[in-house]
Backbone as ProteinMPNN parsed JSONL, in Angstrom:
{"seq_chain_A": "XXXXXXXXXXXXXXXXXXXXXXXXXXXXXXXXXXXXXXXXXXXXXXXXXXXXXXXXXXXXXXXXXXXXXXXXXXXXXXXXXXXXXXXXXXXXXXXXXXXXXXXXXXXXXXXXXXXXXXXXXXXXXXXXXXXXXXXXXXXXXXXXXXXXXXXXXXXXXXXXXXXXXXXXXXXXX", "coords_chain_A": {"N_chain_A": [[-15.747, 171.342, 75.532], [-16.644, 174.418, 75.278], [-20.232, 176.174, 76.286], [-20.669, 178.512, 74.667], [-19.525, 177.855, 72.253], [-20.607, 175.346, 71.583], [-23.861, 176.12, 71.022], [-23.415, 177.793, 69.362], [-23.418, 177.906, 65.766], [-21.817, 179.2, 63.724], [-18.675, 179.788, 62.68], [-15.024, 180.559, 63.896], [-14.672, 182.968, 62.342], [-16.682, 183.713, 61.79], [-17.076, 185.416, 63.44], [-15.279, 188.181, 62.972], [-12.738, 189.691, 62.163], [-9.14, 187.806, 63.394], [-7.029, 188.683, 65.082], [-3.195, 188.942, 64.818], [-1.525, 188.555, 67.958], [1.132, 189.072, 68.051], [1.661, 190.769, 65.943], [-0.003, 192.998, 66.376], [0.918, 193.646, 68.789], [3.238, 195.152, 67.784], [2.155, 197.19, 66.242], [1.692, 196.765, 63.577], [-0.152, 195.703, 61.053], [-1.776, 192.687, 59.874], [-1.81, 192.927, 57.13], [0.027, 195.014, 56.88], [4.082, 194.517, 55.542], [7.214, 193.551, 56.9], [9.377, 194.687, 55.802], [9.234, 197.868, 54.071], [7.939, 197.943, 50.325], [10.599, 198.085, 47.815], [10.47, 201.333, 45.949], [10.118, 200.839, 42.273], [12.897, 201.425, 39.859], [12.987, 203.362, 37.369], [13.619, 203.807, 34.048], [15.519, 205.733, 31.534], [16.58, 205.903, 27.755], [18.958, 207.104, 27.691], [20.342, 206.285, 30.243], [19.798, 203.255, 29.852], [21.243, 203.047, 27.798], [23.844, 203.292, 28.532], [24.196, 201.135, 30.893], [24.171, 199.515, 29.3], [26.583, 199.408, 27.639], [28.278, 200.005, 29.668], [28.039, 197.12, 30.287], [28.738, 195.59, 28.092], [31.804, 196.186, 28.448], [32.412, 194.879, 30.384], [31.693, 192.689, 29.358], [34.326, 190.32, 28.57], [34.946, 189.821, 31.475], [32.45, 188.228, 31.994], [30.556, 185.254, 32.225], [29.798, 183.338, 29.742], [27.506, 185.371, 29.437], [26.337, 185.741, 31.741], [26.795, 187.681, 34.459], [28.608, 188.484, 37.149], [27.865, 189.061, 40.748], [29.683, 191.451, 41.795], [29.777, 192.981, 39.507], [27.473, 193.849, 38.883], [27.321, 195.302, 41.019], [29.118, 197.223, 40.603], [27.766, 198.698, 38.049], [25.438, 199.684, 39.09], [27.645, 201.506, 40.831], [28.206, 203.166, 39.189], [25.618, 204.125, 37.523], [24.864, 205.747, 39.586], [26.522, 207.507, 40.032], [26.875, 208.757, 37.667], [24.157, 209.699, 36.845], [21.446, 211.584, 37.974], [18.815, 210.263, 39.932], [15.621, 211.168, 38.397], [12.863, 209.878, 38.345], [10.592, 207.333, 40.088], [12.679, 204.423, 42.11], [16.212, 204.14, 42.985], [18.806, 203.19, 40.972], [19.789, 200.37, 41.686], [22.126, 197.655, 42.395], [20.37, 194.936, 41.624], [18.398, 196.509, 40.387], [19.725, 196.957, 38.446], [20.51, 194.609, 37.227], [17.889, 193.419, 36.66], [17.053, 195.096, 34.524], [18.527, 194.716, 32.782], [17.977, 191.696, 32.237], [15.591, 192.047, 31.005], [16.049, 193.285, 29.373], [17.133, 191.326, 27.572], [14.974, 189.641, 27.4], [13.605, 191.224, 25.82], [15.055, 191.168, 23.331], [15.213, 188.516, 22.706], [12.13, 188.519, 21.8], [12.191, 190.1, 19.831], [14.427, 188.993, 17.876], [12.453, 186.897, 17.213], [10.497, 188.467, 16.035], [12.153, 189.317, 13.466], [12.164, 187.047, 12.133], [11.001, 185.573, 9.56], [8.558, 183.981, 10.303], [7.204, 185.173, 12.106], [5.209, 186.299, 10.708], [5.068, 188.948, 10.591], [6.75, 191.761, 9.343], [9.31, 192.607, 10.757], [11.374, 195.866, 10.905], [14.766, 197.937, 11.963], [13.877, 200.686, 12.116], [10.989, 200.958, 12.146], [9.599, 198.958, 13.769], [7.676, 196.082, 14.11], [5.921, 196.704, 12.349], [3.109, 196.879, 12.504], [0.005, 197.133, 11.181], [-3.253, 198.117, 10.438], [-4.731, 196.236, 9.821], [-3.616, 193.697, 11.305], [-3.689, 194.17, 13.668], [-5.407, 193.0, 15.302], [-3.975, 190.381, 15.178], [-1.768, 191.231, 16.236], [-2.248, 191.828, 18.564], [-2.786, 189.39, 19.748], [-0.704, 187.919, 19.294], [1.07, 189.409, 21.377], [-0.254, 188.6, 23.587], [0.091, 185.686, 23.805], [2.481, 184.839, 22.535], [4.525, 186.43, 22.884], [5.122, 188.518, 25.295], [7.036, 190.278, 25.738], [6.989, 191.313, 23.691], [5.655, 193.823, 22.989], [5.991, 196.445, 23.283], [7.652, 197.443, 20.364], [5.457, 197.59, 18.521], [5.278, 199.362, 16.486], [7.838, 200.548, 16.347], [11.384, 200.591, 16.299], [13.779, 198.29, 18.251], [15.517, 199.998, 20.03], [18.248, 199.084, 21.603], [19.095, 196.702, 20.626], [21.339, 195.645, 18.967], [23.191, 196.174, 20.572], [22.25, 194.745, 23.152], [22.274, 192.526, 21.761], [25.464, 191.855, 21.363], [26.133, 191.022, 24.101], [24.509, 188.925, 24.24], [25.075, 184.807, 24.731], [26.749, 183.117, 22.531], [25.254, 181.442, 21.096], [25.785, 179.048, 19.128], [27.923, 177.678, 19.878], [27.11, 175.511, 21.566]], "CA_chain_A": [[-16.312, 172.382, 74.696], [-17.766, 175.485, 75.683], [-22.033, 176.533, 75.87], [-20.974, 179.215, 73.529], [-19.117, 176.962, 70.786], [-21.847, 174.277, 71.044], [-24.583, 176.959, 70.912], [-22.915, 178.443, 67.917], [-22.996, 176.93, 64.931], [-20.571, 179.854, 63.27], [-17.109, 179.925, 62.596], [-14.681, 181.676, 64.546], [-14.044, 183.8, 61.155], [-17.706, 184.498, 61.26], [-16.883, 186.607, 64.576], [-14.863, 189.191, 62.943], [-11.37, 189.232, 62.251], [-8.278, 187.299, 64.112], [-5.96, 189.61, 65.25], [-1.905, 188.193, 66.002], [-1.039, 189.465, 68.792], [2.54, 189.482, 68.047], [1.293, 192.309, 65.206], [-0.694, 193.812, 67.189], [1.743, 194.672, 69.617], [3.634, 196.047, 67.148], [1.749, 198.25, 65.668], [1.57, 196.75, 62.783], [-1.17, 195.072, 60.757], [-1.459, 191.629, 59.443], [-1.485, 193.115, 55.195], [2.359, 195.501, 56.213], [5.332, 193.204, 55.901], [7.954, 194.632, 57.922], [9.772, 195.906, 55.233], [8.634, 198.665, 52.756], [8.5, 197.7, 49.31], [11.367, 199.127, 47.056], [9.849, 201.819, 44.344], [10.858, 200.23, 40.997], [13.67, 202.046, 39.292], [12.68, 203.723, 36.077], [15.094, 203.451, 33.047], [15.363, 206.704, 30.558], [16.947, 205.183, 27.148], [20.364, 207.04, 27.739], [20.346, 205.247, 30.899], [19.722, 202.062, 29.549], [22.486, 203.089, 26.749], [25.066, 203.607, 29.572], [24.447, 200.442, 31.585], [24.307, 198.501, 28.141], [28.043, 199.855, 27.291], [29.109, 199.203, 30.711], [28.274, 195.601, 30.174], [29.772, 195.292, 27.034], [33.066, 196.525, 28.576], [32.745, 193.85, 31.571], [31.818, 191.345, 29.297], [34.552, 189.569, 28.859], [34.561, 188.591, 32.846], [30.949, 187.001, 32.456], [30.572, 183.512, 31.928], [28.34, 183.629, 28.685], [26.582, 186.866, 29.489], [26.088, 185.544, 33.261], [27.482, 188.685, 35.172], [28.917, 188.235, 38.971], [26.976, 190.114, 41.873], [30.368, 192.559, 41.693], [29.513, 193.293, 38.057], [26.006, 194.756, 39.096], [27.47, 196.812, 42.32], [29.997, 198.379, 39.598], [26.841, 198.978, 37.392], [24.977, 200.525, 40.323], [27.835, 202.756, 41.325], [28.55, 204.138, 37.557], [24.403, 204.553, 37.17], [24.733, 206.423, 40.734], [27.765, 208.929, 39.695], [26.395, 209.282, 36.523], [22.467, 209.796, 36.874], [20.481, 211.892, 39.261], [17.208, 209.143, 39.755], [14.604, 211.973, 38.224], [11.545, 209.009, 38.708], [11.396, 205.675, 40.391], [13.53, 204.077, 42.88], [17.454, 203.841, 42.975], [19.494, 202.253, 39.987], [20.881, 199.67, 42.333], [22.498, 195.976, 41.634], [19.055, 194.176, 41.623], [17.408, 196.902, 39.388], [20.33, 196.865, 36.67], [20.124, 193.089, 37.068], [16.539, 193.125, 36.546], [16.838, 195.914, 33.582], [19.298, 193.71, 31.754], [16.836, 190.714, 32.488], [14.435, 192.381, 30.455], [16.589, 193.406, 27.791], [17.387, 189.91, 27.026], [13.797, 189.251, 26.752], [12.963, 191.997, 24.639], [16.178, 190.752, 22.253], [14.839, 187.145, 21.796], [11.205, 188.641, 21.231], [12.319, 191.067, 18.313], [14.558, 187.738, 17.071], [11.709, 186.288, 16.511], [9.929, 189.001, 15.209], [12.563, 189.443, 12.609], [12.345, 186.036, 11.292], [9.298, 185.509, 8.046], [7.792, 182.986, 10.509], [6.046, 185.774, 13.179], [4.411, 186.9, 10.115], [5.422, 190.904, 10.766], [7.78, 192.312, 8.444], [10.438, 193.647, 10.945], [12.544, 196.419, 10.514], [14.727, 197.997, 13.279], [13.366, 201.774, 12.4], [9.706, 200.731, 12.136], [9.637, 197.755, 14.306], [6.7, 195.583, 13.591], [4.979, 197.746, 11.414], [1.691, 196.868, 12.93], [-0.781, 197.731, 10.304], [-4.661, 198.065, 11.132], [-5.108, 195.325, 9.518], [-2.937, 193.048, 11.586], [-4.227, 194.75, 15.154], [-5.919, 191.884, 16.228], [-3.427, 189.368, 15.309], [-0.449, 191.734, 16.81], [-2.25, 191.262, 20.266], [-2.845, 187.77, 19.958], [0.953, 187.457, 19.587], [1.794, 189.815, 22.499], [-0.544, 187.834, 24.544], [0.523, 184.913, 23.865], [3.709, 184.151, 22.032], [5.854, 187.122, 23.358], [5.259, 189.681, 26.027], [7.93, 191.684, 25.732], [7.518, 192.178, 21.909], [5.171, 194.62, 23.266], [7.0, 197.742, 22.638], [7.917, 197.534, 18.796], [4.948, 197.579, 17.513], [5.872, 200.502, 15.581], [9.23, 201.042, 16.594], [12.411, 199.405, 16.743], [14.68, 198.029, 18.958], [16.958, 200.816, 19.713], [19.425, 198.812, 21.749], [19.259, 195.885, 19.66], [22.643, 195.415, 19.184], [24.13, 196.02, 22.221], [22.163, 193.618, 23.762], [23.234, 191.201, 20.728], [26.714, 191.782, 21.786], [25.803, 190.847, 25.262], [24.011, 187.401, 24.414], [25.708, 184.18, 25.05], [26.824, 182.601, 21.337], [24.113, 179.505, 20.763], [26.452, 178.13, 18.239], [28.94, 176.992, 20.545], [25.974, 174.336, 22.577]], "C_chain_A": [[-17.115, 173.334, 75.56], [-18.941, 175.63, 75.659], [-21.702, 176.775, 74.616], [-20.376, 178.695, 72.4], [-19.956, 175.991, 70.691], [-22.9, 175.262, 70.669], [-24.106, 177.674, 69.637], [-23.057, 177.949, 67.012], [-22.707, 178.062, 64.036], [-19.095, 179.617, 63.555], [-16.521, 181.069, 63.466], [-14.604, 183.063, 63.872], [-15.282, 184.568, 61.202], [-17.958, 185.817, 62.299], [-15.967, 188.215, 64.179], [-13.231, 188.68, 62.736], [-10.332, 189.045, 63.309], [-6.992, 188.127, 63.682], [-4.715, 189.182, 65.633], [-1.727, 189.1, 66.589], [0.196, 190.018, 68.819], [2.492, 191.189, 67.335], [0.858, 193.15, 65.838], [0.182, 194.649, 68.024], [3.108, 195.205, 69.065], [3.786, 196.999, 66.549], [1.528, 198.195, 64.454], [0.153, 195.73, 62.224], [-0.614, 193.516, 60.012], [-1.34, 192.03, 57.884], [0.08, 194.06, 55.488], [2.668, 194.346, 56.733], [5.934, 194.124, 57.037], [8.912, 194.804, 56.833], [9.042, 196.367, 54.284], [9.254, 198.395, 51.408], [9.215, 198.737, 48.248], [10.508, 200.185, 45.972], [10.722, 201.098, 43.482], [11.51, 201.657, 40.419], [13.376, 202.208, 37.86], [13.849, 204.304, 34.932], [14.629, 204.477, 32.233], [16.507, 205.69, 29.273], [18.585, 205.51, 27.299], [20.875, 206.525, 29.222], [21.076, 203.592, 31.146], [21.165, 201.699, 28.255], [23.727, 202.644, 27.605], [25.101, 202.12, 30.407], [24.823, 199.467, 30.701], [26.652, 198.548, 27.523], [28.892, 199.705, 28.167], [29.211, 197.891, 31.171], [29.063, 195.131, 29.504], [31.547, 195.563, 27.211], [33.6, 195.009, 29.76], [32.533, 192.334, 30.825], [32.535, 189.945, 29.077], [35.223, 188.885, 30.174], [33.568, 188.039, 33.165], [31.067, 185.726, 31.605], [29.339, 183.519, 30.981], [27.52, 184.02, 28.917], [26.022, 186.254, 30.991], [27.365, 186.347, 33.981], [27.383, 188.24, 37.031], [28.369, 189.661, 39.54], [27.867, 191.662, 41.782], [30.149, 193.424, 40.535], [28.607, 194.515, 38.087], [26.675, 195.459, 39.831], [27.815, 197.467, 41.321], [29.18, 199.354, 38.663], [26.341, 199.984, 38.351], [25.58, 201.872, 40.483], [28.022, 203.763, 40.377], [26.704, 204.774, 37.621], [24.376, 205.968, 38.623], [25.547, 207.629, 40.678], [27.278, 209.464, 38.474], [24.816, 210.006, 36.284], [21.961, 210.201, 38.178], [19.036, 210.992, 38.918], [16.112, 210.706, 40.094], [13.267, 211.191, 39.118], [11.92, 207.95, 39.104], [12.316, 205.708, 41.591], [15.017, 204.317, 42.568], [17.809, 203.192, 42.033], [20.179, 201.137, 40.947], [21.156, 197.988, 41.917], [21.405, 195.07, 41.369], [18.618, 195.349, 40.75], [18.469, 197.144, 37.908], [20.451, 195.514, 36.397], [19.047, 193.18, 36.215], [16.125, 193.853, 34.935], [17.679, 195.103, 32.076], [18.574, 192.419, 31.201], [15.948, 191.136, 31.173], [14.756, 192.5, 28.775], [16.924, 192.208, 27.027], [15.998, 189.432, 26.472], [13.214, 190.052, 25.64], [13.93, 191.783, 23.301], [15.365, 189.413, 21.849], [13.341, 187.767, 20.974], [11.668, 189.554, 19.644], [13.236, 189.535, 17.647], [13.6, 187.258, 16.352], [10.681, 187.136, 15.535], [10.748, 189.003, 13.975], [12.418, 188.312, 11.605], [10.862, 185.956, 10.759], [8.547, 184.958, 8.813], [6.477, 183.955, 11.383], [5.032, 186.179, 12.224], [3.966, 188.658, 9.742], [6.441, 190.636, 10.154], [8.623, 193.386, 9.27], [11.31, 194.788, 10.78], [13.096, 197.742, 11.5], [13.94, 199.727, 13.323], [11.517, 201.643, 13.024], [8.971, 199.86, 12.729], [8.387, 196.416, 13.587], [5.578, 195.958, 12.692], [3.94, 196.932, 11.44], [0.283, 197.87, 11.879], [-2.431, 198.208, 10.989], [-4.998, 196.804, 10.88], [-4.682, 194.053, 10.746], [-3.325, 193.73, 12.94], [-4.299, 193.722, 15.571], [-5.216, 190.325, 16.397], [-1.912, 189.686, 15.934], [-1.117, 191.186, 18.308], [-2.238, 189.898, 20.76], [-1.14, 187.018, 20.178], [1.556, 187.771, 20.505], [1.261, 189.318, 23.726], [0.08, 186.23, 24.748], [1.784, 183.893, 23.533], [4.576, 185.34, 23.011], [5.003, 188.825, 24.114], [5.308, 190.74, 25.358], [7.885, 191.799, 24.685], [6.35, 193.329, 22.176], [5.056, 196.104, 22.632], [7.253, 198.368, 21.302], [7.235, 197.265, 18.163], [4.717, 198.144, 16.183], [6.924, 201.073, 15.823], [10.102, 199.909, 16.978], [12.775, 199.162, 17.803], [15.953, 198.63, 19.112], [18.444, 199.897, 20.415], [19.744, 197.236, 21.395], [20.606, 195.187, 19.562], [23.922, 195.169, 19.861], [23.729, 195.111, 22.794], [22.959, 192.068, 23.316], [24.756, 190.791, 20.67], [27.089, 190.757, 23.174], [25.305, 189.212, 25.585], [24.873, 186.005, 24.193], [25.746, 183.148, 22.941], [26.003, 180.973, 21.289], [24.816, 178.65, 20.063], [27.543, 177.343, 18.737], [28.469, 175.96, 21.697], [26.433, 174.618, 23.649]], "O_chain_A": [[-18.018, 173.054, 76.349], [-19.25, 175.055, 74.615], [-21.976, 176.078, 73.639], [-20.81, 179.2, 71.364], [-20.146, 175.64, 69.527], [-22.827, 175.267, 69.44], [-25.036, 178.121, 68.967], [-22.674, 176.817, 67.308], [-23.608, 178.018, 63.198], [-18.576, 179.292, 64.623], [-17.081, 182.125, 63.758], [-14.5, 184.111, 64.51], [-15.312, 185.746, 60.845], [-18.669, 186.809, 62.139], [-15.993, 189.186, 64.935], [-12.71, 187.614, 63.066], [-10.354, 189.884, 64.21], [-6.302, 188.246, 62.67], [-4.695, 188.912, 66.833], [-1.704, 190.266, 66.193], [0.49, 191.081, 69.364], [2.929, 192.259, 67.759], [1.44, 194.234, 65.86], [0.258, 195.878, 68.053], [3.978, 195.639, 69.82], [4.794, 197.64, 66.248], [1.179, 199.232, 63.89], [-0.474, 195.081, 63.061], [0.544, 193.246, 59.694], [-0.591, 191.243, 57.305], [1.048, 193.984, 54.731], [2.232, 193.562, 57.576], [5.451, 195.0, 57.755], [9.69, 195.539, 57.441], [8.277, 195.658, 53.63], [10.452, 198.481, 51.139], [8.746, 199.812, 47.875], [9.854, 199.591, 45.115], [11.863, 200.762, 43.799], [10.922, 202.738, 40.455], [13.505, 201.227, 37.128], [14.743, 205.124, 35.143], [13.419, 204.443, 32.009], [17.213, 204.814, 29.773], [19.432, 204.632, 27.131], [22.095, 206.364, 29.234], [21.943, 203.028, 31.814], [21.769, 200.667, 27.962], [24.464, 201.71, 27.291], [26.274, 201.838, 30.649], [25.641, 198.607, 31.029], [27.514, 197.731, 27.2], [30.053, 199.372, 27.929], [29.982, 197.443, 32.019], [29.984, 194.402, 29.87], [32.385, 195.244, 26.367], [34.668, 194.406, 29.867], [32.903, 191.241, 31.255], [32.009, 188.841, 29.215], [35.84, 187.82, 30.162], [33.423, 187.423, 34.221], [31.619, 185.458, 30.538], [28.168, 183.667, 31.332], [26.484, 183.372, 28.771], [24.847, 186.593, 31.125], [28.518, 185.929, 34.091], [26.48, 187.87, 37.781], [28.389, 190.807, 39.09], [27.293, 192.749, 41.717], [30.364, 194.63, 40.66], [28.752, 195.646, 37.624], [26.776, 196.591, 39.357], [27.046, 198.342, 40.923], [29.571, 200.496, 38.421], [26.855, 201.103, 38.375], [24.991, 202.951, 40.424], [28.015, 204.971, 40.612], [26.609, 205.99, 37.783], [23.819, 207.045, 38.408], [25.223, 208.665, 41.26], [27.299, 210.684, 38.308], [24.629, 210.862, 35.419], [21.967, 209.529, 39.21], [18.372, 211.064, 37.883], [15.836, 211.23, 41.173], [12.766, 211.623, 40.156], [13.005, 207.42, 38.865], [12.71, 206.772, 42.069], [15.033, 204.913, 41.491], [17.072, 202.209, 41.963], [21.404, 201.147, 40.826], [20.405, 197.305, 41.22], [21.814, 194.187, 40.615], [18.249, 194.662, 39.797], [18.128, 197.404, 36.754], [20.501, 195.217, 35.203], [19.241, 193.022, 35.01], [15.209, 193.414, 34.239], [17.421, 195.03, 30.875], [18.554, 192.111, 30.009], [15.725, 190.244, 30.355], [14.259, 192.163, 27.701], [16.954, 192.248, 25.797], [15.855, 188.936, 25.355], [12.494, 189.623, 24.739], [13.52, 192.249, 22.237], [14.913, 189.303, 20.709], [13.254, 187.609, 19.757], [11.211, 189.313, 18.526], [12.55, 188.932, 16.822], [13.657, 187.129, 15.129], [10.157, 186.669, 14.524], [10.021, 188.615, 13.061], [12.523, 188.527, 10.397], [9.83, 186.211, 11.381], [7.401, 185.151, 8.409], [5.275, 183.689, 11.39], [3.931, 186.447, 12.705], [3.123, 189.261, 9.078], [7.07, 189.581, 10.24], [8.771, 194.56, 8.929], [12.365, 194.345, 10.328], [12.255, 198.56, 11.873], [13.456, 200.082, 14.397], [11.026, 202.131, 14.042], [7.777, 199.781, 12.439], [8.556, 196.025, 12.433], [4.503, 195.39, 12.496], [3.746, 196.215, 10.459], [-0.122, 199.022, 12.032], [-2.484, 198.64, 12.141], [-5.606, 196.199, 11.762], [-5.677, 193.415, 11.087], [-2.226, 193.36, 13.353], [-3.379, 193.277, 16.256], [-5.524, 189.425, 17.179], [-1.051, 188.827, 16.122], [-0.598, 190.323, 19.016], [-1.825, 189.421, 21.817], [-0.66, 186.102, 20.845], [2.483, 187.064, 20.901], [1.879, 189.417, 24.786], [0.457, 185.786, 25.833], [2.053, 182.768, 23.953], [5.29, 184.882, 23.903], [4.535, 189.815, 23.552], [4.603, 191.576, 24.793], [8.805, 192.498, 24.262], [6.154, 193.855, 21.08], [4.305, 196.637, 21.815], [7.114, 199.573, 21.092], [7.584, 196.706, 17.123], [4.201, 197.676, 15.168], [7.007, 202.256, 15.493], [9.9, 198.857, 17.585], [12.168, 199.785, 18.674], [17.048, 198.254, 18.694], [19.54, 199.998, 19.865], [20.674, 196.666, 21.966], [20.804, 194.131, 20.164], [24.96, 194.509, 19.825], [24.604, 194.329, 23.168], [23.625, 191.174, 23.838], [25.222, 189.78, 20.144], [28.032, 189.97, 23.261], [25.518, 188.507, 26.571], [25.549, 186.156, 23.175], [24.738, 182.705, 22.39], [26.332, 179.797, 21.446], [24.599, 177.453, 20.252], [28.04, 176.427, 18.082], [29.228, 175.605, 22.598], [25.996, 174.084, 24.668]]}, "name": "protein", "num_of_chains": 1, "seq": "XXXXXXXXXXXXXXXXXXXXXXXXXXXXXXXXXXXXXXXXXXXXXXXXXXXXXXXXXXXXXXXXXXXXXXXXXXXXXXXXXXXXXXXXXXXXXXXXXXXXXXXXXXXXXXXXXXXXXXXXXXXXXXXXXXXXXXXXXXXXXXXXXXXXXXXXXXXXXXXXXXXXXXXXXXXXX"}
């Protein structure tokens, strides 16, 4: 042991920060990765119409609404010929993945909204018709039963259907 580590009774941490050198001589810091993270791709609803309709055309090559990696490129390159990206990142196979992803979740949450049990009176123009009254027990539900029912608290589920086309039949186990 060293004077100055017996003589110390601090941490090395309490010296200031530990620099890698590998970073260092890169130029980079220890908080950048080395790659830059993607912007997220922002979905307009005719968009989301268009990728929804180009599922429904592919779906019967998915394996109960489980689409192959080729599925998404095809998605990608239709969103890419079709759509100048106004906001946001790139439409690419991971963000129509990810947009579909979502739509599935926002399909089971309105399911359940529709059924007497959430206690909202559904309906797809008006979605949850969130009263005043019912404020404090709408958030309690979007905190804790369902996210993604987020959205419809006063509005429907415009692509509703399409997704419902899209979801894998439960009745067949």
């Amino acid at each position: 042991m060293s004077d100055s580590s017996v003589s110390s009774g601090r941490s090395l941490r309490s010296q200031g920060p530990i620099i890698n050198p590998l970073l260092a001589a890169s130029g980079r810091t220890q908080t950048q990765s080395s790659k830059p993270r993607k912007k997220a791709a922002s979905w307009n609803e005719e968009e989301t119409t268009a990728l929804l309709e180009f599922l429904i055309t592919e779906s019967p090559k998915s394996g109960d609404g489980n689409f192959k990696r080729v599925t998404w490129m095809a998605a990608a390159s239709l969103m890419a010929t079709k759509f100048v990206v106004v906001k946001g990142g790139p439409k690419d196979a991971d963000a129509c993945e990810r947009r579909f992803q979502l739509m599935k979740k926002q399909y089971e949450a309105v399911q359940d909204l529709k059924t007497e049990v959430s206690g909202f009176k559904y309906d797809d123009k008006g979605g949850a018709g969130v009263t005043l009254l019912q404020k404090d027990i709408w958030k309690r539900f979007v905190k804790v039963v369902h996210p993604n029912a987020k959205p419809f608290k006063t509005k429907g589920f415009a692509h509703f259907y399409q997704v419902e086309a899209l979801m894998p039949d439960k009745s067949r186990g």
